[in-house]
MMTF fields as JSON, N, C-alpha, C and O atoms, coordinates in Angstrom:
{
  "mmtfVersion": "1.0.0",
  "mmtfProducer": "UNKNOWN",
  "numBonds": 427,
  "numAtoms": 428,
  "numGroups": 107,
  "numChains": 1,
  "numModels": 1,
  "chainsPerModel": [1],
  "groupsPerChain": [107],
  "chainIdList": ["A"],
  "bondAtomList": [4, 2, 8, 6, 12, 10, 16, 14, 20, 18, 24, 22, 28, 26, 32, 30, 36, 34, 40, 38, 44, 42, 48, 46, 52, 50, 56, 54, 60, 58, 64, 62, 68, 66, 72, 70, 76, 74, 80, 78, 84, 82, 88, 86, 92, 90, 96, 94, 100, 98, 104, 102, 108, 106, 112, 110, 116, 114, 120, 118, 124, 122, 128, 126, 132, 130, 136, 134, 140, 138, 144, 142, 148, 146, 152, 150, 156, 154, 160, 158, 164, 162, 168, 166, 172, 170, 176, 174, 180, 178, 184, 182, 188, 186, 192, 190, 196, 194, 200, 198, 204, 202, 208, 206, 212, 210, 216, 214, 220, 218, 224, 222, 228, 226, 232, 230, 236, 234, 240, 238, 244, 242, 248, 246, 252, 250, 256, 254, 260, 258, 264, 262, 268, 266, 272, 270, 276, 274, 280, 278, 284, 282, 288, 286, 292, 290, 296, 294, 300, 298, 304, 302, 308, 306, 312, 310, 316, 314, 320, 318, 324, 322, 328, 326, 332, 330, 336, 334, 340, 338, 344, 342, 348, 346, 352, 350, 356, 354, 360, 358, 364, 362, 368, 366, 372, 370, 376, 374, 380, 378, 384, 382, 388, 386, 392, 390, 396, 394, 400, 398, 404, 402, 408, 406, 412, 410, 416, 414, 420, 418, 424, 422],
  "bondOrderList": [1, 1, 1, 1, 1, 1, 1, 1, 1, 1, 1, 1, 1, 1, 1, 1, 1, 1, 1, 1, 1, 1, 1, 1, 1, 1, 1, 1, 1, 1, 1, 1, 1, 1, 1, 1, 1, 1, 1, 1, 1, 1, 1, 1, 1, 1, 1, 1, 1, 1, 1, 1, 1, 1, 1, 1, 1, 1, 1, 1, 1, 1, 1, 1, 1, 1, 1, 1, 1, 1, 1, 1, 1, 1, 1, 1, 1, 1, 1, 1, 1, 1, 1, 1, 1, 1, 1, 1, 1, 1, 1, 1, 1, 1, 1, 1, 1, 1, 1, 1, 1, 1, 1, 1, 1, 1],
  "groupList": [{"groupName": "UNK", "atomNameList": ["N", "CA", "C", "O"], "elementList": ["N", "C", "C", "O"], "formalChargeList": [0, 0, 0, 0], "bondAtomList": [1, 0, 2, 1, 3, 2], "bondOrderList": [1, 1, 2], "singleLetterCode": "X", "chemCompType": "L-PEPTIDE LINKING"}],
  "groupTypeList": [0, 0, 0, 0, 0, 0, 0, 0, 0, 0, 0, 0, 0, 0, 0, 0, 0, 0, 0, 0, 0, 0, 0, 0, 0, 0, 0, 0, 0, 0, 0, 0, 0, 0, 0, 0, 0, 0, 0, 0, 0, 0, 0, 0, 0, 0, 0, 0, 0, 0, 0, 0, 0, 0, 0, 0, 0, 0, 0, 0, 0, 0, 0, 0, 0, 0, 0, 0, 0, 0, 0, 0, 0, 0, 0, 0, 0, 0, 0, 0, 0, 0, 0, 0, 0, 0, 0, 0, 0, 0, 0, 0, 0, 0, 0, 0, 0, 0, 0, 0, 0, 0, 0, 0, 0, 0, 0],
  "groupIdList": [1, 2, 3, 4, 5, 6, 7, 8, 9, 10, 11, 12, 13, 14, 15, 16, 17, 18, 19, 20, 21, 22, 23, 24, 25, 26, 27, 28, 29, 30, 31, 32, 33, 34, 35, 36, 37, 38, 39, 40, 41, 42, 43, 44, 45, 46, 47, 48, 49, 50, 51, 52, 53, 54, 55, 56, 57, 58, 59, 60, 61, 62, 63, 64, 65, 66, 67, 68, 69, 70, 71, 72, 73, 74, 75, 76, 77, 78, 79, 80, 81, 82, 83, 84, 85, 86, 87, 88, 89, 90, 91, 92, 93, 94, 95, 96, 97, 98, 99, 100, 101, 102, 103, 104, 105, 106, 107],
  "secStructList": [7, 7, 7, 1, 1, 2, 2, 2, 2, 2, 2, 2, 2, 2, 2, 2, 2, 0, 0, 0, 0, 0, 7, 7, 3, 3, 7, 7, 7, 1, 1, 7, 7, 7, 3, 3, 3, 3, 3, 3, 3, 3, 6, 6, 3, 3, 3, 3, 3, 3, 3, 3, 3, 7, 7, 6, 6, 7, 7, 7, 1, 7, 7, 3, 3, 3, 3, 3, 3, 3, 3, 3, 4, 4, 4, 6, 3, 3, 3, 3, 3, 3, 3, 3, 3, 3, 7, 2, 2, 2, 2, 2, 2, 2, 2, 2, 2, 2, 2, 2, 2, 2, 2, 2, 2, 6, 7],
  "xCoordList": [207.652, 206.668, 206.724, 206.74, 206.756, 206.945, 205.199, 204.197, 205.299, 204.337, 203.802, 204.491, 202.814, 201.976, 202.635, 202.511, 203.339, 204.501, 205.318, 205.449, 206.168, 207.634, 207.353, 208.381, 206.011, 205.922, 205.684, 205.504, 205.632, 205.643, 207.254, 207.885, 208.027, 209.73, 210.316, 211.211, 209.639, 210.648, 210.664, 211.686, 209.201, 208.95, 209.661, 210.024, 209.695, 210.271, 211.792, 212.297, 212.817, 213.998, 214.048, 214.838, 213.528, 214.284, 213.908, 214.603, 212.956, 212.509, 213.743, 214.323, 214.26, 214.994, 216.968, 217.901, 216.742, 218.316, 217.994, 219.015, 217.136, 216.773, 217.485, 218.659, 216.694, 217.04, 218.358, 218.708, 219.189, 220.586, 221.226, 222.131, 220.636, 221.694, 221.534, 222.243, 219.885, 220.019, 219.248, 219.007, 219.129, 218.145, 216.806, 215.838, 216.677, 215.564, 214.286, 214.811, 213.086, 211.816, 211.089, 211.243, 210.363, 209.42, 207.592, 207.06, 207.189, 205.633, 205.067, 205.571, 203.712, 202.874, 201.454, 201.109, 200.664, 199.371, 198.23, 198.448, 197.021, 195.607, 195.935, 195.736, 196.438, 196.785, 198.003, 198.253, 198.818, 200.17, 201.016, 200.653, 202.22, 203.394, 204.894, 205.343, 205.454, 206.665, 207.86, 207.762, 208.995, 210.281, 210.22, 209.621, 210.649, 211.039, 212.116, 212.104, 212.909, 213.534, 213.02, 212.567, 213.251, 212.745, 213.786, 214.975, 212.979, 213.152, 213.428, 214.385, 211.799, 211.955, 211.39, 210.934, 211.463, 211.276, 211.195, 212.154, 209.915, 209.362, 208.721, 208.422, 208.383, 207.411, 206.097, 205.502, 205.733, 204.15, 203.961, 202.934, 205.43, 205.599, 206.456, 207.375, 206.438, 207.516, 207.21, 205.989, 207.798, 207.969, 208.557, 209.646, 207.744, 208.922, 209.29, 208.409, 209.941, 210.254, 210.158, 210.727, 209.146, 209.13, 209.21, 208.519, 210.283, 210.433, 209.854, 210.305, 208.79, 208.627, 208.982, 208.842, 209.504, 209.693, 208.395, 207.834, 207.954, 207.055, 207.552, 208.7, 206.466, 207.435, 207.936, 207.272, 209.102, 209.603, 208.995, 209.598, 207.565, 207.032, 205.94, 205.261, 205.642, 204.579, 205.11, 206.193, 203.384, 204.058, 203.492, 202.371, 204.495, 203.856, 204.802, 205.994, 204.358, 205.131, 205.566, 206.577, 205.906, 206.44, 206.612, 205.805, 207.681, 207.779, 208.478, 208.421, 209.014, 210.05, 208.824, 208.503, 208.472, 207.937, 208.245, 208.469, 208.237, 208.789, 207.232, 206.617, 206.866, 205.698, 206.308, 207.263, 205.722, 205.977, 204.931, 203.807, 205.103, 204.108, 204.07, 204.957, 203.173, 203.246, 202.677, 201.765, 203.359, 202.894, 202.507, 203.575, 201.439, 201.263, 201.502, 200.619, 202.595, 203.022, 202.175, 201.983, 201.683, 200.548, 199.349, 198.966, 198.685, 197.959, 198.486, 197.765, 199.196, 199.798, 198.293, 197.501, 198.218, 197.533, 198.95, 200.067, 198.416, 199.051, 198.276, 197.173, 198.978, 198.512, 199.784, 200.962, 199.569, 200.476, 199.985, 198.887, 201.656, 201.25, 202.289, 203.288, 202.012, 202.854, 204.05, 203.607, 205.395, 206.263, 206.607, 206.54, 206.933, 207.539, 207.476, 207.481, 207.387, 207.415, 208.393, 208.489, 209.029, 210.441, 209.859, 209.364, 210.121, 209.976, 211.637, 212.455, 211.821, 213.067, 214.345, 215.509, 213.361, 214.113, 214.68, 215.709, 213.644, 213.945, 214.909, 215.622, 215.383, 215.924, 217.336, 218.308, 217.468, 218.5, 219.004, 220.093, 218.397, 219.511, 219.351, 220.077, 218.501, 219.181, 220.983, 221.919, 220.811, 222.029, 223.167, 224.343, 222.604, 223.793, 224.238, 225.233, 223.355, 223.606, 224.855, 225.917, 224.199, 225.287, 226.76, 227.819, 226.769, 227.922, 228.648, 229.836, 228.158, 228.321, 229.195, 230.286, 228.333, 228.538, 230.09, 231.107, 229.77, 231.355, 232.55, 233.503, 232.557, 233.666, 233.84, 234.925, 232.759, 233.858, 234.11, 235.339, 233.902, 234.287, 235.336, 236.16, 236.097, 237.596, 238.386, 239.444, 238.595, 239.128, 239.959, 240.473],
  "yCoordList": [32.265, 31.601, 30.096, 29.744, 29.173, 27.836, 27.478, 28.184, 26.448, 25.983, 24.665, 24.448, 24.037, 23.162, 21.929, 21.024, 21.946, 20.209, 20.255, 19.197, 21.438, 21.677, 21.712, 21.828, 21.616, 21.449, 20.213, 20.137, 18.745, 17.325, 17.242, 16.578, 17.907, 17.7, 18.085, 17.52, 19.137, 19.944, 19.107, 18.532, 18.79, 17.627, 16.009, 15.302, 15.784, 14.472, 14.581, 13.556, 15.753, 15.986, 16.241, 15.423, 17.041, 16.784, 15.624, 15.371, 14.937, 13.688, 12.978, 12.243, 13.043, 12.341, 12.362, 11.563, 13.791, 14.161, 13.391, 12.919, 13.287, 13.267, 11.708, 11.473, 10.841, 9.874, 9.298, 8.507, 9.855, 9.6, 9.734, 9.004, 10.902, 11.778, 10.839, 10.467, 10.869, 9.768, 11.381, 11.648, 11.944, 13.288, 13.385, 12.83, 13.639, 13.719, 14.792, 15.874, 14.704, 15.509, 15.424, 14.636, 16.211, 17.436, 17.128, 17.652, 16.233, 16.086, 17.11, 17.293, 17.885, 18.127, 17.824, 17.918, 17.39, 17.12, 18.178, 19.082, 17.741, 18.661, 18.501, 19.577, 17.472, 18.219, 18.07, 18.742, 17.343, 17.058, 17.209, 17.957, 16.727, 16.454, 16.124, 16.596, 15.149, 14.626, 14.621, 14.967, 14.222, 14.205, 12.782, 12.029, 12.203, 10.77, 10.986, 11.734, 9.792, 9.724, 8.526, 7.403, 9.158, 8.561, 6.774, 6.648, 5.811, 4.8, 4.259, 3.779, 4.73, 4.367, 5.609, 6.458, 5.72, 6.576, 6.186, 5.584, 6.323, 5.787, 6.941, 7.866, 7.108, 8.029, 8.339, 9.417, 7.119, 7.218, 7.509, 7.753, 7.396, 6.857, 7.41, 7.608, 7.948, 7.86, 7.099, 7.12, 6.325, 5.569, 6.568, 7.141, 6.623, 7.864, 6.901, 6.056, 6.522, 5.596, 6.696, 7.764, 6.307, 7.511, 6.416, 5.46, 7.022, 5.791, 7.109, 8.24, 6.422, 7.375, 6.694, 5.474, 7.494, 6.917, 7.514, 8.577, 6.429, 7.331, 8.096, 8.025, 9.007, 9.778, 9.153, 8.146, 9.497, 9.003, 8.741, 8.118, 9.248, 8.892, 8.274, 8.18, 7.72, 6.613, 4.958, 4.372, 4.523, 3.258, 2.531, 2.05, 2.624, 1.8, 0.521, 0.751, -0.63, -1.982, -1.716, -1.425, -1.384, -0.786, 0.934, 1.757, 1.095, 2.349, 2.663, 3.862, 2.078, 2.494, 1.612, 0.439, 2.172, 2.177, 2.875, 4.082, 1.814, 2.314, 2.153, 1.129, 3.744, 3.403, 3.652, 4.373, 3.092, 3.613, 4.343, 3.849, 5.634, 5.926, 6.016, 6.72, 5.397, 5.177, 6.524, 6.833, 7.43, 9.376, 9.135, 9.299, 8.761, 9.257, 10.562, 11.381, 11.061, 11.976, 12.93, 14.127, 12.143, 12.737, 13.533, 14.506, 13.01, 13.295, 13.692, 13.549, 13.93, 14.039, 13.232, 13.944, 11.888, 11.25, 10.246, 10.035, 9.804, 8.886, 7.706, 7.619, 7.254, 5.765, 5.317, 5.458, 5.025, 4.903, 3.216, 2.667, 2.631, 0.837, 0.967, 1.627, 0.076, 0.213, -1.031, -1.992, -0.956, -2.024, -2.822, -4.041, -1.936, -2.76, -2.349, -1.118, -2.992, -1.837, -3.124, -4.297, -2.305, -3.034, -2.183, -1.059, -3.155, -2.665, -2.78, -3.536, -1.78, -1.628, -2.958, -3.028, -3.707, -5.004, -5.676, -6.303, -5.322, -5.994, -5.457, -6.187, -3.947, -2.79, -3.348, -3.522, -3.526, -4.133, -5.297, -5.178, -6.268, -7.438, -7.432, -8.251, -6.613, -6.525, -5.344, -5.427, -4.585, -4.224, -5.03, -4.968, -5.847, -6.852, -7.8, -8.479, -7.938, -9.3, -8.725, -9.25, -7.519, -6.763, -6.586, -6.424, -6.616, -6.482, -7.649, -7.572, -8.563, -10.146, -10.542, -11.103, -10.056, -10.321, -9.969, -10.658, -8.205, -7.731, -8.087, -8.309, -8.173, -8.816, -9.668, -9.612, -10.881, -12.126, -11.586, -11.601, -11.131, -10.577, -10.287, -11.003, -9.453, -9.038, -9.812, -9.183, -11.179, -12.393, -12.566, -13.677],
  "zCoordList": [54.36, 55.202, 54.957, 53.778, 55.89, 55.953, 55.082, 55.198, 54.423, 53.793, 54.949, 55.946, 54.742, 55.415, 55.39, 56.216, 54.399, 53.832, 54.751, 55.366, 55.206, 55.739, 57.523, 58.189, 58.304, 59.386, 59.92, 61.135, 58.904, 59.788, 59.538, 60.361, 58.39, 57.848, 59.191, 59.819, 59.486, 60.747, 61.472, 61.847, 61.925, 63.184, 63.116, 64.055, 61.884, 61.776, 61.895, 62.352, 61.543, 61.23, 62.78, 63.251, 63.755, 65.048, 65.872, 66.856, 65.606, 66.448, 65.842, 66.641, 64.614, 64.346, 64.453, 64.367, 64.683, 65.475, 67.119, 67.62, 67.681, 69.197, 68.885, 69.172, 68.338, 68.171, 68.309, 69.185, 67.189, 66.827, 68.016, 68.421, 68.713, 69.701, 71.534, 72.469, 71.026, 72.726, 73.67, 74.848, 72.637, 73.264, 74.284, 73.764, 74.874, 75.874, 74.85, 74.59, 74.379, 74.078, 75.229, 76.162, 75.107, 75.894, 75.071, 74.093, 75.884, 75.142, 76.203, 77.311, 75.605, 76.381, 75.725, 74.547, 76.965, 76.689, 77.432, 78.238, 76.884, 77.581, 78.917, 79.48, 79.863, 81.36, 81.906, 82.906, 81.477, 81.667, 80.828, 79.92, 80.718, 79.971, 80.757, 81.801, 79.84, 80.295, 79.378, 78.2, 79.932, 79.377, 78.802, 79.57, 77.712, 77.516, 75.757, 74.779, 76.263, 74.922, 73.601, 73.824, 72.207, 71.399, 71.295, 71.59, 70.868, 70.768, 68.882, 68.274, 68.442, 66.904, 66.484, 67.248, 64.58, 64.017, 63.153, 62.668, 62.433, 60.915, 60.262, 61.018, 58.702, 58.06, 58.857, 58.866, 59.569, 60.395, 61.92, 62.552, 62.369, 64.133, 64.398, 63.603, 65.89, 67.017, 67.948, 68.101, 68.765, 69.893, 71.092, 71.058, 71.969, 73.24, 74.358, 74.196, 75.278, 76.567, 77.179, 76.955, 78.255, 79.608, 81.011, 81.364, 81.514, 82.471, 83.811, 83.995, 84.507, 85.758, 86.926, 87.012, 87.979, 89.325, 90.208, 89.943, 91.544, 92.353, 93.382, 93.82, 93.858, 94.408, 95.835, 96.082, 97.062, 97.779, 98.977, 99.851, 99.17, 99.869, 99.946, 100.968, 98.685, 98.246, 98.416, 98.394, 98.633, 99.863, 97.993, 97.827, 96.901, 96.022, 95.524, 95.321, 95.354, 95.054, 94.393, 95.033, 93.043, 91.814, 91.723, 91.29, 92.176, 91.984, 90.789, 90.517, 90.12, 88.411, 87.37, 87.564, 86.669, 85.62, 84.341, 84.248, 83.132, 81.831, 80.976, 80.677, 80.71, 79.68, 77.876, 77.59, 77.165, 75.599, 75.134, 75.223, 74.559, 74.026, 72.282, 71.798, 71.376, 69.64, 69.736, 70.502, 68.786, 68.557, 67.298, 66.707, 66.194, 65.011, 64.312, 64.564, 63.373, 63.27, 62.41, 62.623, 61.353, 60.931, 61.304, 60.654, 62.54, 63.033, 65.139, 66.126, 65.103, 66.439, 67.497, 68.115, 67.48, 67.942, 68.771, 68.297, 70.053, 70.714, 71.823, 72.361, 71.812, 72.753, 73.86, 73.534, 74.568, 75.95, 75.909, 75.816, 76.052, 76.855, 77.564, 77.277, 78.927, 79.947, 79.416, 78.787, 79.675, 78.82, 80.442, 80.603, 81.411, 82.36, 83.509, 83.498, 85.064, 86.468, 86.882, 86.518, 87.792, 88.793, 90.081, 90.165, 90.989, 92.365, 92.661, 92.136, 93.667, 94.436, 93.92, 93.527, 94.197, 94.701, 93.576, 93.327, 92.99, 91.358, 90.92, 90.231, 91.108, 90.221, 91.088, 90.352, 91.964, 92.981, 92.161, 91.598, 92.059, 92.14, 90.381, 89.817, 89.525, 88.461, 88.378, 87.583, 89.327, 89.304, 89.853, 89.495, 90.841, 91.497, 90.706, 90.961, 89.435, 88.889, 87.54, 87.205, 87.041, 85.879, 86.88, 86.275, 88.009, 88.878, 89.124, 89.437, 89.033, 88.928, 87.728, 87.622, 86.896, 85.32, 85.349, 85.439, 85.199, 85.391, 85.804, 85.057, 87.26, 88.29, 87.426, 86.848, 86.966, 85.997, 85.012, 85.089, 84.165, 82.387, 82.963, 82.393, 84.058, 84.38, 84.942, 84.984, 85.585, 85.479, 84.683, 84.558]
}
């Protein structure tokens, strides 16, 4: 039988393969839950990046949004801050511009 010590080990040892690996976790909460991958990993913390899109028929200015959520591991307590929203346009000419970039780096 697993002792009370060996269930934050478990939890910290795969948050922490996720990590290495670039792994996608699975939060669920009292009414939701989402997919996001881990960022950092400390004795006290996980960091998750959940980037959401809206859906395709929402008339919203920012539809890509990246939230972070800090997971206290100890206490499976969390806090959500929003890090960043890109509208269309934004998400556009940041790709046009890494395309930019490119074409010259191969010169």
């Amino acid at each position: 039988m697993m002792g009370l010590k060996s269930i934050p080990n478990l939890l910290y040892q795969r948050l922490s393969e996720s990590l290495q690996n670039g792994n996608e976790i699975r939060i669920r909460t009292r009414e939701t839950g989402f997919v996001g991958i881990p960022i950092h990993l400390d004795e006290e913390f996980v960091e998750v990046v959940y980037l959401h899109v809206s859906e395709a028929d929402a008339r919203d200015e920012s539809p890509y949004a990246r939230t972070v959520w800090l997971i206290k591991l100890s206490e499976i307590t969390a806090v959500a801050y929003p890090m960043q929203s890109w509208s269309k346009k934004d998400l556009e000419s940041l790709l046009h511009a890494e395309k930019l970039v490119s074409d010259t780096d191969q010169r």
